[in-house]
VOGU-3710 file (C-alpha; in Angstrom, 3 decimals, decimal comma):
1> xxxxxxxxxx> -99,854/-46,855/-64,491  -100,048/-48,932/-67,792  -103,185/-48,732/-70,058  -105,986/-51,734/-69,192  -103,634/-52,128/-66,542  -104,709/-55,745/-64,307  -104,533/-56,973/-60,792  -103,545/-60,495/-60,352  -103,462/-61,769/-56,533  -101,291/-64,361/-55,481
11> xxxxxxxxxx> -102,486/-67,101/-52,887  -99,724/-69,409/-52,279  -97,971/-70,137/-48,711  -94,458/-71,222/-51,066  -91,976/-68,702/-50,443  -90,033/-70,417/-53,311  -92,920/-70,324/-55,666  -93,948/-66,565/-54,980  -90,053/-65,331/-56,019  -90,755/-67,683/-59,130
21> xxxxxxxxxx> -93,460/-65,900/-60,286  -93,816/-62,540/-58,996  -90,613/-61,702/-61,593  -92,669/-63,453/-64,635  -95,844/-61,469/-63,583  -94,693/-58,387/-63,413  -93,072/-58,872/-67,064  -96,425/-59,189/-68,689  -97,523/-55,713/-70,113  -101,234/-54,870/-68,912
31> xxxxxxxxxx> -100,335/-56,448/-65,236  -99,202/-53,258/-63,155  -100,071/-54,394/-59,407  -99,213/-57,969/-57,609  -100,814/-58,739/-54,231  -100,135/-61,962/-52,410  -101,152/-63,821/-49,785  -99,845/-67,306/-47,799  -103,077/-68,318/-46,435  -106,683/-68,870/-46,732
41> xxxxxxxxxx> -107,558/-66,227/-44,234  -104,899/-63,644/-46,081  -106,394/-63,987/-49,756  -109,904/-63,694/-48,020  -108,970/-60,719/-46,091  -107,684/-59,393/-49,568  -110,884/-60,418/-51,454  -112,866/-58,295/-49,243  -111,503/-54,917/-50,083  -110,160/-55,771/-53,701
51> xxxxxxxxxx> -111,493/-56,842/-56,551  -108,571/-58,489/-58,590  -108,449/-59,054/-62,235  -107,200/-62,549/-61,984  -106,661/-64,680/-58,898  -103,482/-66,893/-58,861  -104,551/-70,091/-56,429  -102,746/-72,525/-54,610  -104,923/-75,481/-53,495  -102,784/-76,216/-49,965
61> xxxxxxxxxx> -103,081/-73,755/-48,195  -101,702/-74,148/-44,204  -104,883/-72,848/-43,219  -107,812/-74,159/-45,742  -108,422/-75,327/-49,526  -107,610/-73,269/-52,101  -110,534/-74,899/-53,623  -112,778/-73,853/-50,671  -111,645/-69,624/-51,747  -112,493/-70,957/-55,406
71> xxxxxxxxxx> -115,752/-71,305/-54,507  -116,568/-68,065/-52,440  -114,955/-66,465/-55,569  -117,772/-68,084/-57,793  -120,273/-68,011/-55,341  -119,536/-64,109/-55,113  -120,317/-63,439/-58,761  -117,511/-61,620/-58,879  -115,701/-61,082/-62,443  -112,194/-63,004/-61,460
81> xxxxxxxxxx> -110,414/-65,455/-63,763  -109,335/-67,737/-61,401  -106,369/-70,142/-62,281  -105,257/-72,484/-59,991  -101,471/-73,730/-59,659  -100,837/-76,721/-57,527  -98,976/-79,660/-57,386  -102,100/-81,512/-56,790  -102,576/-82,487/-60,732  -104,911/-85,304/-60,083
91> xxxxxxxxxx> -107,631/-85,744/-62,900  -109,938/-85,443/-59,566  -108,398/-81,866/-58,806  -108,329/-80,731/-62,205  -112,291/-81,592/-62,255  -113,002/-80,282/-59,052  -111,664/-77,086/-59,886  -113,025/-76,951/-63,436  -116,678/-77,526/-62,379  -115,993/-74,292/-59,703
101> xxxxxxxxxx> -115,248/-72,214/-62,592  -111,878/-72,121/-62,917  -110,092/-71,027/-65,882  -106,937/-72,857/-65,861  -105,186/-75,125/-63,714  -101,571/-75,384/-63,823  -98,748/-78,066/-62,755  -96,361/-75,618/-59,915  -93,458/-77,691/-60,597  -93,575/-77,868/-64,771
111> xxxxxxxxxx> -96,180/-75,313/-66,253  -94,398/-72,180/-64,905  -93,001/-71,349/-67,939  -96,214/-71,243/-69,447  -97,642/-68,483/-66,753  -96,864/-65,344/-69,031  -98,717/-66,900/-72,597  -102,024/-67,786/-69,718  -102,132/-64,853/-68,084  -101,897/-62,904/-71,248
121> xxx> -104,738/-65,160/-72,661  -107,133/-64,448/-69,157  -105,726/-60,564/-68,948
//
């Protein structure tokens, strides 16, 4: 395992996005172990016996808000960066989100290539 080594969980139902960034993740030198989940219910189930370094959240989910786990993350205490990656960019999101406690919020389809500098940043 890699020194300060991280956790980042993944909750995103887009089969597309996951092979996107799984790839980029695992690139980034402290990050040594990628979990991910397609639901709600999946990256709850996950929250309950792991503690992740950084949480990696969609906001539709086919199950529930991705804002909804944001806020059982917070409401938790627990010492996650949270950054949420949508396509849901809407000032309202964004503030939403923000006022939660989330660290970032990225655009899915155009911040992507920024992922590695972030998660470096929140690592």
């Amino acid at each position: 395992m890699k020194n300060n080594s991280k956790t980042v969980l993944i909750v995103d139902d887009s089969i597309l996005i996951m092979e996107r960034m799984i790839p980029i993740i695992e690139e980034i030198e402290n990050i040594s172990f990628v979990v991910h989940a397609g639901s709600y219910e999946e990256g709850l189930e996950v929250l309950n016996r792991l503690t992740p370094d950084m949480v990696l959240l969609d906001i539709n989910l086919p199950d529930k808000s991705g804002i909804e786990l944001l806020r059982i993350i917070k409401e938790r205490k627990l010492e996650i960066a949270v950054l949420m990656i949508s396509n849901h960019t809407e000032p309202f999101y964004r503030d939403i989100c923000k006022k939660l406690g989330a660290r970032y919020f990225l655009d899915k389809s155009s911040d992507i290539d920024i992922l590695p500098s972030v998660l470096a940043a929140a690592c």
